[in-house]
PAVOSE-988155 format. One record per residue: residue in one letter; x, y, z of N, C-alpha, C in turn. Coordinates in nm, 4 decimals, m for minus. Example, Ala and Ser with C-alpha at 12.3 -4.5 7.8 and 13.67 -1.06 7.14 Angstrom:
BEGIN
(pt "a", (1.3190, m0.5690, 0.7800), (1.2300, m0.4500, 0.7800), (1.3200, m0.3300, 0.7800))
(pt "s", (1.2850, m0.2250, 0.7080), (1.3670, m0.1060, 0.7140), (1.2900, 0.0030, 0.7870))
//
This chain:
BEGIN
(pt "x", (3.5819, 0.8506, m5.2012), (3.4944, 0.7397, m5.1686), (3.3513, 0.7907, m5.1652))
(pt "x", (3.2922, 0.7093, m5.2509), (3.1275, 0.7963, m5.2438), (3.0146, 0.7268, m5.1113))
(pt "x", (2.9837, 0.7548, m5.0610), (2.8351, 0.7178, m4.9476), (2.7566, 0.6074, m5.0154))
(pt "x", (2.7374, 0.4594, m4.9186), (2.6154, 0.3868, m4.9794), (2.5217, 0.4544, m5.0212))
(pt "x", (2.4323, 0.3570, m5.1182), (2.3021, 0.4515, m5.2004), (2.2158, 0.3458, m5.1196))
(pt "x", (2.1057, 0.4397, m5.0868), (1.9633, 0.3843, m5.0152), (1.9402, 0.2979, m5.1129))
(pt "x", (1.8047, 0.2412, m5.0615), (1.7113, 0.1611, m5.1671), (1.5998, 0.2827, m5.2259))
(pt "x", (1.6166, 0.2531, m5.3786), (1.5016, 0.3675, m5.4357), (1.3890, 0.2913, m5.5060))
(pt "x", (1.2430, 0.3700, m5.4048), (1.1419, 0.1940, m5.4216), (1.0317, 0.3847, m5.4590))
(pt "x", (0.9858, 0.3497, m5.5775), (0.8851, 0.4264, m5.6468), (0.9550, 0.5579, m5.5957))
(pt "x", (1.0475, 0.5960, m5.6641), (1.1245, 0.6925, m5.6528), (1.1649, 0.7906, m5.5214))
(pt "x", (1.0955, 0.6895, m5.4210), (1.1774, 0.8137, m5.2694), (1.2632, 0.7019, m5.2732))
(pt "x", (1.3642, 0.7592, m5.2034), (1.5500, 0.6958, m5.1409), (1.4484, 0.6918, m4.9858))
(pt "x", (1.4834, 0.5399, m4.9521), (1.4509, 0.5222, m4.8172), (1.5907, 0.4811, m4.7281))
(pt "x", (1.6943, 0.5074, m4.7967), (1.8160, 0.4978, m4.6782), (1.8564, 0.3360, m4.6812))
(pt "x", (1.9794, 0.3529, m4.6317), (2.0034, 0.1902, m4.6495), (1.9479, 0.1345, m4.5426))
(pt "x", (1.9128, m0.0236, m4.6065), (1.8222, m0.1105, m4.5114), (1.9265, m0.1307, m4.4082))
(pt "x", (1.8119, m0.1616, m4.2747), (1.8537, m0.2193, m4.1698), (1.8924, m0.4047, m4.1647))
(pt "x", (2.0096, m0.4117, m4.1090), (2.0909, m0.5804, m4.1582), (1.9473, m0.6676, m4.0428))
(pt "x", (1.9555, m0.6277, m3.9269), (1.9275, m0.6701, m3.8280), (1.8499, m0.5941, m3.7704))
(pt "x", (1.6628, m0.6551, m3.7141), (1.5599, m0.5937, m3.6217), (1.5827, m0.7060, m3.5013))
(pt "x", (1.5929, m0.5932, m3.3699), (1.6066, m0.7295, m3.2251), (1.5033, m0.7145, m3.1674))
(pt "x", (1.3833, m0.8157, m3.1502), (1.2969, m0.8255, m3.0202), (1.3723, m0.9045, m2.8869))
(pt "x", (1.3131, m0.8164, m2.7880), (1.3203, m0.9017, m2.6546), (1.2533, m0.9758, m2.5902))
(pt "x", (1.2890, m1.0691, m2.5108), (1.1753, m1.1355, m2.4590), (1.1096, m1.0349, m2.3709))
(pt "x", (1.1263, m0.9534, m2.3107), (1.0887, m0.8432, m2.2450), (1.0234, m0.7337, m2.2884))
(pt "x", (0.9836, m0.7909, m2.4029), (0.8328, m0.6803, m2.5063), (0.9040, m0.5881, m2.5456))
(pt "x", (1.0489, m0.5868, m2.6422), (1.0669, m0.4575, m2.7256), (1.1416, m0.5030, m2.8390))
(pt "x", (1.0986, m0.3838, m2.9111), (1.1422, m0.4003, m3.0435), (1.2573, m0.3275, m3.0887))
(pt "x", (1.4191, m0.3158, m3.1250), (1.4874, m0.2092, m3.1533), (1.5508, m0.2252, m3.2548))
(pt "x", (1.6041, m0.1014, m3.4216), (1.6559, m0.1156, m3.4633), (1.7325, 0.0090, m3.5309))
(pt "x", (1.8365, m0.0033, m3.5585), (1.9403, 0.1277, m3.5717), (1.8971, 0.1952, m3.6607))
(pt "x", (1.8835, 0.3310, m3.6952), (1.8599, 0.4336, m3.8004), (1.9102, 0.5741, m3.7589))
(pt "x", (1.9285, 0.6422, m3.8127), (2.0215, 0.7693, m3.8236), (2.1327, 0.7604, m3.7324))
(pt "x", (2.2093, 0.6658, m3.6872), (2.3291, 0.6571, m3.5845), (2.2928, 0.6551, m3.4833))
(pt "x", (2.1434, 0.5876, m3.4637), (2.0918, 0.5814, m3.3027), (2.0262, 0.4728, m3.2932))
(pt "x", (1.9827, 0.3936, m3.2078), (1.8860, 0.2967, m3.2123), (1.7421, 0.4093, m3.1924))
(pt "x", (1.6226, 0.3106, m3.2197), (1.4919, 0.3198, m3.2232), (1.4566, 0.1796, m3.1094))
(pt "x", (1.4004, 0.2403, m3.0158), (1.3123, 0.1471, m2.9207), (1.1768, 0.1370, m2.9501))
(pt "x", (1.1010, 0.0482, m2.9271), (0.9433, 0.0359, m2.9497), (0.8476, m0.0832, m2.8777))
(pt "x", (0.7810, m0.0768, m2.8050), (0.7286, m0.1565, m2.7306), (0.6869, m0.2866, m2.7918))
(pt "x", (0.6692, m0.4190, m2.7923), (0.6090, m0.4818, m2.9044), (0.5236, m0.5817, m2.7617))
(pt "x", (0.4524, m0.6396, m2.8823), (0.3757, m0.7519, m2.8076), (0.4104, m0.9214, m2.8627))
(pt "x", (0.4283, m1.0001, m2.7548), (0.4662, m1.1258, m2.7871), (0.3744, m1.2136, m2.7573))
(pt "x", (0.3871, m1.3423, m2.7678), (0.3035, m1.4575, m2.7527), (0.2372, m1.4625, m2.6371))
(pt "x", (0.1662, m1.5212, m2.6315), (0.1125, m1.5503, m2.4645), (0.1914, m1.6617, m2.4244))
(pt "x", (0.2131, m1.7416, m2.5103), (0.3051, m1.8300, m2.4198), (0.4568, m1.8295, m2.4323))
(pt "x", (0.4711, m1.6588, m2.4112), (0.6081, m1.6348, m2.3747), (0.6896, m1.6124, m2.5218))
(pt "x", (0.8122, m1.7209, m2.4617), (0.9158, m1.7062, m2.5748), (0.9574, m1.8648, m2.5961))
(pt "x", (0.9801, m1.9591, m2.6488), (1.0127, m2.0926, m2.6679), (1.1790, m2.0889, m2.7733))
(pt "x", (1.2144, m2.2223, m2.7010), (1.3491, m2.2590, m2.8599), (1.2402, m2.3685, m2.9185))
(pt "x", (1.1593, m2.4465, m2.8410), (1.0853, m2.5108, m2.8983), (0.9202, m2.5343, m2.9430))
(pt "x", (0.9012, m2.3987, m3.0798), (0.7702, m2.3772, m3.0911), (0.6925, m2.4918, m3.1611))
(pt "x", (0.5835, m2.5108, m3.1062), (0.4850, m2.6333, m3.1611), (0.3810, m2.5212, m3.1853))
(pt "x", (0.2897, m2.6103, m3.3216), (0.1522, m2.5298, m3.3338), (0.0210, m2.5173, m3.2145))
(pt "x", (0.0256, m2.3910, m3.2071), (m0.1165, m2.4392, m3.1104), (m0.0580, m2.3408, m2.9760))
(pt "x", (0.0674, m2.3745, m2.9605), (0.1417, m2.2898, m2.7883), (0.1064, m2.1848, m2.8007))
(pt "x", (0.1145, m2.1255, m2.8486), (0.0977, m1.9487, m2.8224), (0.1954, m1.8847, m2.8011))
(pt "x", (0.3220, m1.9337, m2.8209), (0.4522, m1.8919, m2.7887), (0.4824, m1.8414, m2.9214))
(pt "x", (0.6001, m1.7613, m2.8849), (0.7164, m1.6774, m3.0165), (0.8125, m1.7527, m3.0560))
(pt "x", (0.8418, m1.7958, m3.1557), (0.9598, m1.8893, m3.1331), (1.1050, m1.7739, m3.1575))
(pt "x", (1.2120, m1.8255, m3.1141), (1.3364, m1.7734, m3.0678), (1.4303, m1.8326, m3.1850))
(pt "x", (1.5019, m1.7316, m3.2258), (1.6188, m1.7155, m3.3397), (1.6348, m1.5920, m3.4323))
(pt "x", (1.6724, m1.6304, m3.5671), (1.6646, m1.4840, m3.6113), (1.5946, m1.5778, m3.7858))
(pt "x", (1.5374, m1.4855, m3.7996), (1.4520, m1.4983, m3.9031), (1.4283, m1.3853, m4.0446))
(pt "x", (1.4670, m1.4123, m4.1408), (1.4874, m1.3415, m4.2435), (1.2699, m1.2905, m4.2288))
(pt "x", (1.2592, m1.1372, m4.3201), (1.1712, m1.0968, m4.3288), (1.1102, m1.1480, m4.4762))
(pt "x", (0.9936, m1.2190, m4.4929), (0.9872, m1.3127, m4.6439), (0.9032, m1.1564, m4.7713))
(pt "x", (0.8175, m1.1153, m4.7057), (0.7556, m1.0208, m4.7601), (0.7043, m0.8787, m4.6949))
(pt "x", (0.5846, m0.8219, m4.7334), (0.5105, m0.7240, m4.6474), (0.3841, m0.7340, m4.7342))
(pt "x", (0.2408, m0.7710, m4.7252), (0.1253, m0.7753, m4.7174), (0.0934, m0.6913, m4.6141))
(pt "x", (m0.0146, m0.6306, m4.7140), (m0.1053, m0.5093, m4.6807), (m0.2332, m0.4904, m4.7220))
(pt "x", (m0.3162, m0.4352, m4.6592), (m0.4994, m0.3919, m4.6978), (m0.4612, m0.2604, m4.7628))
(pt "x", (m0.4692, m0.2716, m4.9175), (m0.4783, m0.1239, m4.9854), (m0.5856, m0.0197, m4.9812))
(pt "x", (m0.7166, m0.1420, m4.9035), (m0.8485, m0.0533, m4.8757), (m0.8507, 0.0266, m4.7522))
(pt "x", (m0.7396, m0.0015, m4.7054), (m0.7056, 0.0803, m4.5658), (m0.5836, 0.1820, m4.5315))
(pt "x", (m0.4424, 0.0795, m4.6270), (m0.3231, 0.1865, m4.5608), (m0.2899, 0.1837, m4.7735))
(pt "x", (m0.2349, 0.3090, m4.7318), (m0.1305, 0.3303, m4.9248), (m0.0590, 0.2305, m4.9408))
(pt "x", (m0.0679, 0.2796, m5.0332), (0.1014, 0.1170, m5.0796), (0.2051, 0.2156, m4.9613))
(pt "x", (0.2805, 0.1253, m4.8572), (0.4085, 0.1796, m4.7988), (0.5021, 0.1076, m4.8740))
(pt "x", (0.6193, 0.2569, m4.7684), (0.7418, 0.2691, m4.8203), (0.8058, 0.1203, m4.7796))
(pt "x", (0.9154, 0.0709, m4.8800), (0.9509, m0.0055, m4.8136), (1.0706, m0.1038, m4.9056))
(pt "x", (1.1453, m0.1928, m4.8691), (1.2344, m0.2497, m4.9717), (1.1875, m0.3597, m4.9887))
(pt "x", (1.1074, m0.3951, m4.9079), (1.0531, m0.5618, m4.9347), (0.9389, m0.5812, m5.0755))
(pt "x", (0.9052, m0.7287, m5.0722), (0.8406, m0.7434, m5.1687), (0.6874, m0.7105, m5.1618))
(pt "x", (0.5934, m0.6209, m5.1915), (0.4458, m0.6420, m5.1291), (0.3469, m0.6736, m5.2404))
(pt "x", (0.2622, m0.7617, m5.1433), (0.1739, m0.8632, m5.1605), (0.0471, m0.7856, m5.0912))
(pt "x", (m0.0644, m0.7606, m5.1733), (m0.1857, m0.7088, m5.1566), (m0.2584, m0.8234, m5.0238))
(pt "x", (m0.3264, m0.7877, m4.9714), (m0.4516, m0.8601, m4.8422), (m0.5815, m0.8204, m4.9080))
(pt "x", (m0.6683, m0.9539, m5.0042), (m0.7780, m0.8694, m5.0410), (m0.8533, m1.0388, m4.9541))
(pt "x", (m1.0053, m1.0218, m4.9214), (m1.0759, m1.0686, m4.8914), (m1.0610, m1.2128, m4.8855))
(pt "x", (m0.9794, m1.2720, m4.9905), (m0.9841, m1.4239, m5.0393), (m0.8675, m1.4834, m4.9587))
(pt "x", (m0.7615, m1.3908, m4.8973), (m0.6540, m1.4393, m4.9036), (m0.6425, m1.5112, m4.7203))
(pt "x", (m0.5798, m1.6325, m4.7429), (m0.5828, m1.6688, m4.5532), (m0.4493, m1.7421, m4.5929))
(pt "x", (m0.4055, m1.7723, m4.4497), (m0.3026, m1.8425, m4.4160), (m0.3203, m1.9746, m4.3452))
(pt "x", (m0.2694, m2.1218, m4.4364), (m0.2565, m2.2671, m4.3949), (m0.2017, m2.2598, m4.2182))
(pt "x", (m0.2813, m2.3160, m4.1403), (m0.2245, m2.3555, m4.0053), (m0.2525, m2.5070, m3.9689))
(pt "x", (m0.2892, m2.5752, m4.0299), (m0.3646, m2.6737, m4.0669), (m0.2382, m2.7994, m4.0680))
(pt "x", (m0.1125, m2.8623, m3.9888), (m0.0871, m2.9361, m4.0512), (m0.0629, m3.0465, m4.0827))
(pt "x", (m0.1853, m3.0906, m4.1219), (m0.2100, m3.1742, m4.2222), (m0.2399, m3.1807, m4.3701))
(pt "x", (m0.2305, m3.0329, m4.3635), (m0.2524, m2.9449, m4.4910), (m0.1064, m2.9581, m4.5779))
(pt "x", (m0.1275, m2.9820, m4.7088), (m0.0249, m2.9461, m4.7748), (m0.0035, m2.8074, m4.8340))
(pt "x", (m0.0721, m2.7452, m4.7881), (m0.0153, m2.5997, m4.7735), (0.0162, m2.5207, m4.6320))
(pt "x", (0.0526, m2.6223, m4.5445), (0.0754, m2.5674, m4.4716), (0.1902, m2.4432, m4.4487))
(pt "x", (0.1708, m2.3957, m4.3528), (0.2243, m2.2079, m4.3601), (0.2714, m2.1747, m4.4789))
(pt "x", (0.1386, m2.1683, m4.5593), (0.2040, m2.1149, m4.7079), (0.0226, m1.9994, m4.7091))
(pt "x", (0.0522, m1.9258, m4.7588), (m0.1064, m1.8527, m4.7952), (m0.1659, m1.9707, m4.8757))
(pt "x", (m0.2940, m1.9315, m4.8578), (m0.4031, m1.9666, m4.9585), (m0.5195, m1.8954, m5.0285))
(pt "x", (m0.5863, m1.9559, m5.0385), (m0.6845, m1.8500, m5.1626), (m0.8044, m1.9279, m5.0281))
(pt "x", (m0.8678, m1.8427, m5.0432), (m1.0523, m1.9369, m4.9719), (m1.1421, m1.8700, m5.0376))
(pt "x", (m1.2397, m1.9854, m4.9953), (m1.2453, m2.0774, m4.9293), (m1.1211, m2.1642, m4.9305))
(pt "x", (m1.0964, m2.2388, m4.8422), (m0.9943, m2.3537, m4.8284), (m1.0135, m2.4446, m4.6989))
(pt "x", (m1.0011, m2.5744, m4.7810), (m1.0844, m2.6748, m4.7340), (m0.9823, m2.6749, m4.5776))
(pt "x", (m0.8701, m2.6862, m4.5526), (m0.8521, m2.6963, m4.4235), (m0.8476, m2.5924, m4.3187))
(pt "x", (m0.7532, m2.6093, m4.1931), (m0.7832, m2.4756, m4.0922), (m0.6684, m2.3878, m4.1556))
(pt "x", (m0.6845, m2.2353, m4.1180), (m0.6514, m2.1599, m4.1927), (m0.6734, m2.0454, m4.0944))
(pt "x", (m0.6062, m1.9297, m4.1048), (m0.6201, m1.7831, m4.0354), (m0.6944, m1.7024, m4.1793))
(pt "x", (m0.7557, m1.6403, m4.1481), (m0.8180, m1.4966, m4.2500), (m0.7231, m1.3728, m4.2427))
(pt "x", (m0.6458, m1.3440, m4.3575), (m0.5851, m1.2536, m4.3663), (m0.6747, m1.1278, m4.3568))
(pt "x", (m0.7608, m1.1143, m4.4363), (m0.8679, m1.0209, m4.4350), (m0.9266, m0.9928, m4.2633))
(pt "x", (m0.9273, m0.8988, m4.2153), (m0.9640, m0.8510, m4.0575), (m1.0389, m0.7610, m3.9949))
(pt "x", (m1.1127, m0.7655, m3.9282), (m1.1856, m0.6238, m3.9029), (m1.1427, m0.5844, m3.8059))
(pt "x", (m1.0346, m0.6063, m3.7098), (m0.9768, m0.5479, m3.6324), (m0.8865, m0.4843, m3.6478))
(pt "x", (m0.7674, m0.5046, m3.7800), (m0.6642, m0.3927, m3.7679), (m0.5435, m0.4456, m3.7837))
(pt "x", (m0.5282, m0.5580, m3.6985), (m0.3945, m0.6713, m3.6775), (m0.3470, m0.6715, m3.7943))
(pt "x", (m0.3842, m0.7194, m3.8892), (m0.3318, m0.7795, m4.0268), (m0.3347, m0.6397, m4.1060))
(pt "x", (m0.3919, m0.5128, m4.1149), (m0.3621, m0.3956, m4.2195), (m0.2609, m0.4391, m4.2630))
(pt "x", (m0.0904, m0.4390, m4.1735), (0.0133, m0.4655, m4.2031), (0.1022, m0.5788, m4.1647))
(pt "x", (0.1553, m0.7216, m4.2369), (0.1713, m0.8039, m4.1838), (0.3295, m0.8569, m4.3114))
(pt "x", (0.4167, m0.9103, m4.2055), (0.5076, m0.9589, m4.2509), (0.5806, m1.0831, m4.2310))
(pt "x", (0.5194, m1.1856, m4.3045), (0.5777, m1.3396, m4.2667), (0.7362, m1.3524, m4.2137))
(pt "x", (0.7623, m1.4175, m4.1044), (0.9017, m1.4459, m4.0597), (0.9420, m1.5646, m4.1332))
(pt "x", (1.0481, m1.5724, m4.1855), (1.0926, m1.7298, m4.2287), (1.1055, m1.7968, m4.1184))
(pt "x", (1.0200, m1.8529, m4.0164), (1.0134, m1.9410, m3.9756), (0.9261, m2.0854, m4.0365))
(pt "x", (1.0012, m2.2016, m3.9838), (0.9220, m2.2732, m4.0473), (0.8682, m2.2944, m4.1688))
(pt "x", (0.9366, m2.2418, m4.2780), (0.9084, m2.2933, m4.3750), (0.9614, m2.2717, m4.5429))
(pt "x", (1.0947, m2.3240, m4.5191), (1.2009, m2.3584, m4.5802), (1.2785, m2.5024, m4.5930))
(pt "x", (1.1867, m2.6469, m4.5999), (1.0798, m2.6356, m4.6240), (0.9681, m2.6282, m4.4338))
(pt "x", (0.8234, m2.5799, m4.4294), (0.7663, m2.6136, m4.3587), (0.7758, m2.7694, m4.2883))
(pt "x", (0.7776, m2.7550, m4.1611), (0.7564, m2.9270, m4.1215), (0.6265, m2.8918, m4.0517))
(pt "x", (0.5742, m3.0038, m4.0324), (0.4129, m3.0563, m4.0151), (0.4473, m2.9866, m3.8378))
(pt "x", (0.3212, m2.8951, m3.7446), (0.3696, m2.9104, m3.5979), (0.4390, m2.8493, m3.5896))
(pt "x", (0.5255, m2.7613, m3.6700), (0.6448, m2.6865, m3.5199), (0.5934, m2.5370, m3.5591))
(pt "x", (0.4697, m2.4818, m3.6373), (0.4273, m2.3754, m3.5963), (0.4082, m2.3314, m3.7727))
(pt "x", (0.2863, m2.1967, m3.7590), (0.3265, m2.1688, m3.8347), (0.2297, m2.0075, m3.8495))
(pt "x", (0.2351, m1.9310, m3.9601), (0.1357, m1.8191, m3.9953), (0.2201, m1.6436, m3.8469))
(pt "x", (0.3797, m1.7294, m3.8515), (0.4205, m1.6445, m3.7194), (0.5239, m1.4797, m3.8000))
(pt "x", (0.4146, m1.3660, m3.8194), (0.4241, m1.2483, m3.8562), (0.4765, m1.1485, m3.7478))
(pt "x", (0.5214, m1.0611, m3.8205), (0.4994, m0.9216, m3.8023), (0.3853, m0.8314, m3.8040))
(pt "x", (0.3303, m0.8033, m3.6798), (0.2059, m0.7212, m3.7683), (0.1534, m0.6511, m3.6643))
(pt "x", (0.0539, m0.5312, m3.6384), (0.0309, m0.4389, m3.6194), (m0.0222, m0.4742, m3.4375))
(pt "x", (m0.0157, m0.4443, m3.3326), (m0.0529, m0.4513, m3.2336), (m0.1569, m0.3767, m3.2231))
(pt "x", (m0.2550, m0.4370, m3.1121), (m0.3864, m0.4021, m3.0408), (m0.3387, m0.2736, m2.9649))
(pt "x", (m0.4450, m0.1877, m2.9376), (m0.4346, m0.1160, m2.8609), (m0.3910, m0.0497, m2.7009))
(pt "x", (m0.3870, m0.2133, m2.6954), (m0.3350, m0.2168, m2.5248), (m0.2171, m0.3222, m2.5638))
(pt "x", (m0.2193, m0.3653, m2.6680), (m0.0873, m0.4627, m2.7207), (m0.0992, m0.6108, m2.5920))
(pt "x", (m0.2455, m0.6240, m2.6785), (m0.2329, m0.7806, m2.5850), (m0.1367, m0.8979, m2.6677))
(pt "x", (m0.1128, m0.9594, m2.5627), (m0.0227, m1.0481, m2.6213), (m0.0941, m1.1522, m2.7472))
(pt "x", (0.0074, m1.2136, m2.8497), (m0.0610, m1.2308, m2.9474), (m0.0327, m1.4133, m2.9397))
(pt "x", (m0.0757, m1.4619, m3.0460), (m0.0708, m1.6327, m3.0802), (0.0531, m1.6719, m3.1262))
(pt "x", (0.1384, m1.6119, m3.1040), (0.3033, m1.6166, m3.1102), (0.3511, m1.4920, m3.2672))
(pt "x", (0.3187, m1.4303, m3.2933), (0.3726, m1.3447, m3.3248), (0.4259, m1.2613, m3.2409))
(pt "x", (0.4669, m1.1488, m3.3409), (0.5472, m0.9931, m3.3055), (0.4543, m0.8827, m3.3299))
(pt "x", (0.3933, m0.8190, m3.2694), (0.3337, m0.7060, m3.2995), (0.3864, m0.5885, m3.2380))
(pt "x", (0.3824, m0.4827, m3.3535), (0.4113, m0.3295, m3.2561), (0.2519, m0.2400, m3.3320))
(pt "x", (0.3112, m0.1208, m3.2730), (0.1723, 0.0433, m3.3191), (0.2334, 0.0038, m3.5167))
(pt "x", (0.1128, 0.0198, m3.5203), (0.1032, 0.0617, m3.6721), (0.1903, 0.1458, m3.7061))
(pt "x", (0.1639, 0.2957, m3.6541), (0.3055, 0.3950, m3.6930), (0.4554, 0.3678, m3.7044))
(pt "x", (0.5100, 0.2735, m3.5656), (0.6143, 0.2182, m3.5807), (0.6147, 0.1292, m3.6659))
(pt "x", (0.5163, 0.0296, m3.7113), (0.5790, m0.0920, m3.8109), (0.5712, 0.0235, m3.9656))
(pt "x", (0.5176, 0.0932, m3.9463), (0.5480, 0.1892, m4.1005), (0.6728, 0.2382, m4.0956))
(pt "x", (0.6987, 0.2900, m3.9610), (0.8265, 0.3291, m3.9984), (0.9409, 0.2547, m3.9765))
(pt "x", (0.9299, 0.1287, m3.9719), (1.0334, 0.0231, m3.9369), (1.0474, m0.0296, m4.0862))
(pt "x", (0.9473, m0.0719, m4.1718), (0.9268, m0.0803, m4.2938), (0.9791, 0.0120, m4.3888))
(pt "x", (0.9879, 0.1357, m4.3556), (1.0765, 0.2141, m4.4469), (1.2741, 0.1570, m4.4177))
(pt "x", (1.2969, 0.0726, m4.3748), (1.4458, 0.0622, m4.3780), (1.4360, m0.1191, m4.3398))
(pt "x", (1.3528, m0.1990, m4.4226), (1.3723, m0.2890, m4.4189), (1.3669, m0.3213, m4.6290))
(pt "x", (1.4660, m0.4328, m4.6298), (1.4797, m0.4925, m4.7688), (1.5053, m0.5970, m4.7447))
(pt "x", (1.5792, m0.6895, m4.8087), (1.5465, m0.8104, m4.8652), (1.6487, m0.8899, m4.7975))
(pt "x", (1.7575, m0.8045, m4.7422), (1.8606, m0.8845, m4.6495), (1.8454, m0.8634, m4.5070))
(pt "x", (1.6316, m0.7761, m4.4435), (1.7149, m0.7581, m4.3419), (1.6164, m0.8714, m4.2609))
(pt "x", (1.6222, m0.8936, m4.1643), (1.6144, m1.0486, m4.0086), (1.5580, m0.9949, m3.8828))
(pt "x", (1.4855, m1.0636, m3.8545), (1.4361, m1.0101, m3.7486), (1.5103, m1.1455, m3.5778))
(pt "x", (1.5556, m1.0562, m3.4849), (1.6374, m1.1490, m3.3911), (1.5127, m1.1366, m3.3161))
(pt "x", (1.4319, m1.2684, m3.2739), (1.4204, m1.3201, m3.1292), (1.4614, m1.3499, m3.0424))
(pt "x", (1.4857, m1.2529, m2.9424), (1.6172, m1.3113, m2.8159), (1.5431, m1.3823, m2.7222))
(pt "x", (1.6371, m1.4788, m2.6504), (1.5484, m1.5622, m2.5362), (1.5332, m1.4574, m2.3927))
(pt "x", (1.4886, m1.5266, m2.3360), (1.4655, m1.4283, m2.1668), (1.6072, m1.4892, m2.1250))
(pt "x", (1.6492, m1.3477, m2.0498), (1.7575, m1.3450, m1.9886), (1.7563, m1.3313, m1.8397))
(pt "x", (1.8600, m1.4173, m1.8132), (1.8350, m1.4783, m1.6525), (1.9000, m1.3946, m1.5777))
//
């Protein structure tokens, strides 16, 4: 019987992807690699954790959510390792929050006439960012949207309902993610 084969992405073997990443409502991030879990602090919404996210709360919404891509600033980090699909972050690029927008939580090009997040950042957040399939399969108008993966602040303040961890960890969480793997939002446990 021969050993699964990693994923081979510009010729390094990054190991087989991880099925399943679990956040807690309790600010952590964990997912299995070399026969052990990996713990990692993350930062969540300010308004907590919700089953029912609306635009605007500040909450995380709760379930499990396939990983859609990985967008990145090439003027800042290398192309990373990784199984997912990546999508460059250059200056033009923002994200629909808008909805009344028919692009809503879909990227856009900008200028763009409605409200919108700037992918482009001078803080750091966005270097590395990875859309959750939430919401938008298709998008509905209101129940949220532009809700990533992506790099935490330095003191890891809580974010506008994303997931953020350290840069180092989302690089190396990114080396064992592909195309089947989900990220679990668990609710707070009583």
């Amino acid at each position: 019987m021969h050993a699964p084969q990693g994923l081979l992405i510009g010729g390094l073997s990054i190991g087989q992807p991880v099925a399943l990443i679990v956040v807690s409502a309790a600010g952590w991030l964990s997912w299995p690699e070399n026969g052990g879990d990996i713990r990692v602090r993350a930062a969540l919404g300010k308004g907590g954790v919700t089953a029912a996210k609306a635009e605007g709360d500040g909450a995380t919404p709760i379930g499990i959510f396939p990983l859609r891509a990985l967008w990145h600033r090439p003027d800042r980090i290398g192309r990373p390792v990784t199984g997912l699909t990546l999508f460059s972050i250059d200056p033009d690029c923002g994200w629909s929050d808008d909805p009344g927008d028919p692009a809503y939580n879909r990227p856009v090009k900008l200028p763009h006439p409605a409200r919108h997040e700037r992918l482009w950042r001078q803080d750091g957040l966005y270097d590395l960012i990875v859309p959750l399939g939430y919401n938008d399969d298709p998008p509905m108008a209101g129940l949220g949207s532009a809700i990533f993966l992506h790099c935490a602040s330095p003191d890891y303040a809580p974010t506008e309902g994303c997931v953020a961890i350290a840069q180092p960890d989302l690089l190396r969480l990114l080396q064992v993610c592909g195309p089947q793997t989900h990220l679990a939002i668990e609710p707070i446990r009583q």
